[in-house]
N, C-alpha and C positions, 0 to 999 in steps of 0.2 A: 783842183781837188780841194774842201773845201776841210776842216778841222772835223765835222760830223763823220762825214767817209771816212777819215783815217781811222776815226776812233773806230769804226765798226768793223772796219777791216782788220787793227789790233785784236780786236776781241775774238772776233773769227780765228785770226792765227793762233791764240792763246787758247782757245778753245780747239783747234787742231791740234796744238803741240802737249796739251794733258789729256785729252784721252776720251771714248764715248764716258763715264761715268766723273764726268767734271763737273758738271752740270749740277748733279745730284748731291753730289758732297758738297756743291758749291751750296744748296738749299739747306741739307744735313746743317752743315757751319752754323748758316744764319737762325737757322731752328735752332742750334744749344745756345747759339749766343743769346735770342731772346730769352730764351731758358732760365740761363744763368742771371741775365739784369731781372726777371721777377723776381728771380730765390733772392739777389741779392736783397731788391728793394724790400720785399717779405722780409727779408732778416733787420734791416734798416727800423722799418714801423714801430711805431709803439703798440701797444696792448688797446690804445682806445681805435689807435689806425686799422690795427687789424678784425677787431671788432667789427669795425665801418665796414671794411672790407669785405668780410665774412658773409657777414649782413647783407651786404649789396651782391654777393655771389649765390646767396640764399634765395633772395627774390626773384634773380636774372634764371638760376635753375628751376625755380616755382613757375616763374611765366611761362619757361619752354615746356617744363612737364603739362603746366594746363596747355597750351596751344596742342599739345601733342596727341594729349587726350579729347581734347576738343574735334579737331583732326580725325580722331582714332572714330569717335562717339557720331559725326556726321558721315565719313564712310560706311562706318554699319546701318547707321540710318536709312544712308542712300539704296545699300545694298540690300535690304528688309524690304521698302519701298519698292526696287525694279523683282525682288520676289513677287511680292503681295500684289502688283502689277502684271505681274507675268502671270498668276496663279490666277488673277481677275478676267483676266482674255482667256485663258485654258476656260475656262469655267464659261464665260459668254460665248467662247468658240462651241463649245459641247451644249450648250443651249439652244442657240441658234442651229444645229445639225440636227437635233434632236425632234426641234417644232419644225424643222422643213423636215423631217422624215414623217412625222404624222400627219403635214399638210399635203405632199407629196402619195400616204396612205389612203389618207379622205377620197383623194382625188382620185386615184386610181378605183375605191370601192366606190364612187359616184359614178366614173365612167364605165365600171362592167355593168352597176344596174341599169343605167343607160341604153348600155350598147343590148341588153338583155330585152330590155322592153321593147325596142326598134326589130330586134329579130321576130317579137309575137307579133310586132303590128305585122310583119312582114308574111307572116303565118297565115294561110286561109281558113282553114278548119278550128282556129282560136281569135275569136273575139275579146278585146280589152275591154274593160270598161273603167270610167274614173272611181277614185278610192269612195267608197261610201264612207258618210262619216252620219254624225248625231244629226245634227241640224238640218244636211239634205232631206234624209227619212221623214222628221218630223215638219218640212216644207213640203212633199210630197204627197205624203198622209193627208193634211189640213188642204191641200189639193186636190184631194180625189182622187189621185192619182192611183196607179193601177202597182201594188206591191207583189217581186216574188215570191217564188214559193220557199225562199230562203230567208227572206226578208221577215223584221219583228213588228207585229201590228202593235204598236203604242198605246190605240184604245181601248187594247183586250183588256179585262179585269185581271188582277193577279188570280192567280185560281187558289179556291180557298180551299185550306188544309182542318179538313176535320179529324179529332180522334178518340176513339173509344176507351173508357176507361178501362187499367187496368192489362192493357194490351200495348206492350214495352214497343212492338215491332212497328207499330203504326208510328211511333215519336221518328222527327229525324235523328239523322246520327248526331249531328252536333249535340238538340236538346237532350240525349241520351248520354253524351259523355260526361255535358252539364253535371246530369244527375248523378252518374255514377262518384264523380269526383268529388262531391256535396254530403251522398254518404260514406264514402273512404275517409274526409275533413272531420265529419263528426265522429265517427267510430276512436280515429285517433285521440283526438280532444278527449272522450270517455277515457278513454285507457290511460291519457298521462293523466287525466286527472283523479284517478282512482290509486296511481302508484303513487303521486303525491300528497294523498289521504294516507296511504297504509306508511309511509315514511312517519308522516309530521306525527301519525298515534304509537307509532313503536318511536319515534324518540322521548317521547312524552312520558311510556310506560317506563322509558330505559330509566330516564330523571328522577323519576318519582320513586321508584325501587330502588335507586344508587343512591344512599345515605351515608356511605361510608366512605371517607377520604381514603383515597390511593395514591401514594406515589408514581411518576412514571419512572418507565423502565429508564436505568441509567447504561450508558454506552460509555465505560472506562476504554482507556486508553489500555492498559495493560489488567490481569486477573487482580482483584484486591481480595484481601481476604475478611476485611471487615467494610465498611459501607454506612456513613452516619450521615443524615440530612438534618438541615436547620432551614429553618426560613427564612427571611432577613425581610420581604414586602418593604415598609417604610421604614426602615430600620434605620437610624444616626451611623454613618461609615465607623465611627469609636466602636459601636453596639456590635456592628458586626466583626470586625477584627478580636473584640472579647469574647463572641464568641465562639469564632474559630482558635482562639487560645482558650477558650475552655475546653474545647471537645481534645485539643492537644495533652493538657493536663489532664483529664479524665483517661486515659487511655492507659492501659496497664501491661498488658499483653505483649510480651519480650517477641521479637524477629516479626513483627504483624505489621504487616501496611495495611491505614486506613485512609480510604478515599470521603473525605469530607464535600459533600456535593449540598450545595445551594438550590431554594427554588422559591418561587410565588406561590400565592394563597391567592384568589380574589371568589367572593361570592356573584352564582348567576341569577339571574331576574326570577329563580322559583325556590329560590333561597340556598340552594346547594354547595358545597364545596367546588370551586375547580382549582386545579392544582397544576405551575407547569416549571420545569426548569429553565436555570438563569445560564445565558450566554456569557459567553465571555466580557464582550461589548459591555451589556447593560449589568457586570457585576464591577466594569472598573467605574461605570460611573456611577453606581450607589457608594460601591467604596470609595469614591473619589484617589483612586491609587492614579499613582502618578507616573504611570508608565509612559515615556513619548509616545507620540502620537506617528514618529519615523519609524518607531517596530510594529504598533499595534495594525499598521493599515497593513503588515505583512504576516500578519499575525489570524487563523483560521479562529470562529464563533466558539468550539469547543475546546473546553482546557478543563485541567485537573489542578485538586489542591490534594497533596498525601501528606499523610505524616506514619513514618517508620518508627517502632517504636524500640529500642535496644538499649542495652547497659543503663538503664533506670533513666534513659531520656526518649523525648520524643522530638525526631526532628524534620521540620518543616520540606517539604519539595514541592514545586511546579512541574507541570506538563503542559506545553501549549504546543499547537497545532502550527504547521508552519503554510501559509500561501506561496511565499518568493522565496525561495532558501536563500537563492544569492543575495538579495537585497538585504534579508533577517540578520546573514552571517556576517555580510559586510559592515554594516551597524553596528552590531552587537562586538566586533572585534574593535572598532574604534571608541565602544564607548563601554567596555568591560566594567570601570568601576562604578559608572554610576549605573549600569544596567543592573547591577547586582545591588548596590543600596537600594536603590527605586522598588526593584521585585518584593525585600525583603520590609519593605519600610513601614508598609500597615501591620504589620504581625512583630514587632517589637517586644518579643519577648526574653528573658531571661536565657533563653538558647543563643539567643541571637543581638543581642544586648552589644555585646562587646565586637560586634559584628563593625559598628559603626566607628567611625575614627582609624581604624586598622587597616580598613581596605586600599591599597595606592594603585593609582593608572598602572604602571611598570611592573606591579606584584604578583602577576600571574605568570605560570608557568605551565608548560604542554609535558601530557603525561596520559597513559593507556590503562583501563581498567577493562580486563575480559574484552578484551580486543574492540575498544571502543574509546576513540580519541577524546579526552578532556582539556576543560582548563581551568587552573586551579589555584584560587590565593591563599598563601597562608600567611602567618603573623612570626616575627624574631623569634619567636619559639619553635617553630615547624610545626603547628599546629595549623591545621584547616581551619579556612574560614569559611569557604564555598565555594563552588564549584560548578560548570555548566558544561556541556556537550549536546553535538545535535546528533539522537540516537539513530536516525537516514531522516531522510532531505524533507520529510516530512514531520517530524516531533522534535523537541527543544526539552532537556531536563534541565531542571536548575536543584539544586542541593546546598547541602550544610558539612556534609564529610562524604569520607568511601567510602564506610557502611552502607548509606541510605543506598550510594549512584551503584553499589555494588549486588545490593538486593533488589533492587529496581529494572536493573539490566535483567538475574534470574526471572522475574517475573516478564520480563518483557518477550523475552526468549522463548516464554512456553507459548508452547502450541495452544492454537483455540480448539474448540471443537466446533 
């Protein structure tokens, strides 16, 4: 017996005399023992060694994630591929069933008329004869040949159609319908062209009578009780802002809202006045107001400019139309103070003067007037500065105090008729 055997046979005994799970913990061991000589060497390294290290665990895990993914991206591949494969046969399978089922069709309506024909020949009392076609007749004909009484003689003349005037029933029906639909085409024709004469002279008589400028009718937001127009046409953005603080200092009239409304002037080609109101759009960019461009695109064409006139002032308010409330609201809460300098910024007036400098991001607070949520900055005084609410999901008021958002809401609240 030789030192190999013995040992194997030791081993076997030892392995008998600890147990089935010797084995295991005998692997267990060797697994913490490597264990512990990494942690140790890991503890051993320096800061450049572990770096190395790090590094070189960083790439060796980069490789196996691309292999892996590589791996991952060529079995979908494959498996797209035996799709698109299998979906290619389904598809030339059902093609192929398809053309033998019509050639399969052919064939069987080829052989009933077949078998169809074979049964007349078969027939006494029924003579076949071959298909007449053009060319037989016309070789027949030039031969002499002897035509039934079925049969078209080629050399007859066409028979000529004569007809009497004035006598509808002699025409055929075609040239009859011709005609009818020739005069139904003209009759029409008269008629638009006579309603297009009587328009083009009544607008003509309208022009030439209408000498006097009209305002058009205005569509307020809420009742106003007074109602003042300016024009502004090419007006300097300064010009105009003067004079919407003009018409503000002109106003005298205690608890009165006045709805200040903008419009065009332009003469037409017969010298007349036309007259038309300004959108919202085209009055920010005459006034060059600097509203963002992130509210006005949520921002509807129609808007109001008031002014409330109380305690021997007159103070300024908007009304704009809303498209996206959520978008408007969302905004307008993240960007309160500059939304309210920017609003107020063309109209710099002596109400509003001290307006600037005062206003801070943080300086607003939430508060209910006539049961309608605001918000509202004021100044170490407890003095208002301004103030906004969105009166439903469709109008935005801006303001200068309660008074105005207070009489404003009254008004808003009545009934139209």
């Amino acid at each position: 017996m030789d030192e190999k055997e013995i040992q194997e046979k030791r081993q076997q005994a030892r392995l008998a005399m600890a147990g089935a799970g010797f084995t295991e913990r005998q692997e267990l061991k060797e697994a913490d023992l490597v264990k512990r000589r990494q942690e140790a060497m890991i503890a051993m390294e320096s800061s450049e060694q572990r770096m190395k290290r790090e590094e070189k665990e960083r790439l060796i895990h980069q490789r196996e994630e691309g292999r892996r993914l590589i791996i991952e991206e060529k079995e979908r591949h494959a498996e797209d591929r035996k799709l698109r494969q299998a979906r290619e046969e389904e598809q030339d399978r059902l093609t192929k069933n398809r053309l033998e089922m019509e050639r399969l069709r052919r064939q069987e309506r080829f052989q009933a008329k077949k078998d169809l024909i074979e049964e007349l020949k078969q027939e006494k009392n029924i003579s076949v004869s071959p298909i007449r076609t053009l060319s037989g007749d016309m070789l027949r004909n030039n031969q002499g040949g002897i035509m039934t009484s079925d049969s078209t003689n080629y050399r007859q003349a066409p028979e000529k159609i004569t007809y009497r005037a004035g006598l509808e029933e002699n025409l055929p029906a075609e040239n009859r319908s011709r005609k009818k639909l020739l005069f139904l085409t003209i009759f029409v024709l008269l008629i638009v062209s006579a309603s297009f004469t009587a328009f083009f002279l009544r607008q003509n008589k309208t022009v030439s009578t209408n000498t006097e400028i009209k305002l058009p009718a205005v569509t307020a937001f809420i009742f106003t009780e007074k109602t003042n127009f300016f024009a502004i046409d090419d007006l300097p953005p300064l010009t105009i802002a003067n004079t919407i603080n003009a018409f503000l200092n002109s106003l005298s009239d205690n608890n009165t809202i006045a709805n200040l409304q903008p419009y065009l002037t332009a003469s037409t080609s017969d010298g007349q006045s036309k007259v038309s109101l300004v959108g919202l759009n085209d009055f920010i960019k005459r006034l060059r107001w600097s509203l963002p461009e992130e509210l006005t695109r949520d921002l509807g064409d129609q808007f109001m400019i008031g002014s409330y006139a109380h305690e021997n002032q007159n103070k300024l308010f908007f009304i704009f139309k809303i498209k996206e409330y959520e978008y408007a609201r969302s905004w307008i809460l993240n960007n309160e103070a500059d939304f309210i300098l920017k609003t107020f910024s063309p109209f710099r007036s002596e109400a509003t003067i001290n307006l600037f400098g005062e206003v801070k991001k943080d300086g607003f607070i939430d508060t209910a007037i006539k049961n309608k949520d605001l918000r509202v900055v004021k100044n170490q005084g407890g003095e208002t500065l301004a103030l906004y609410a969105f009166l439903d999901t469709k109008t935005l008021l801006v303001a200068l105090d309660e008074a105005t958002f207070s009489r404003v809401i009254d008004a808003f609240n009545t009934s139209r008729p």
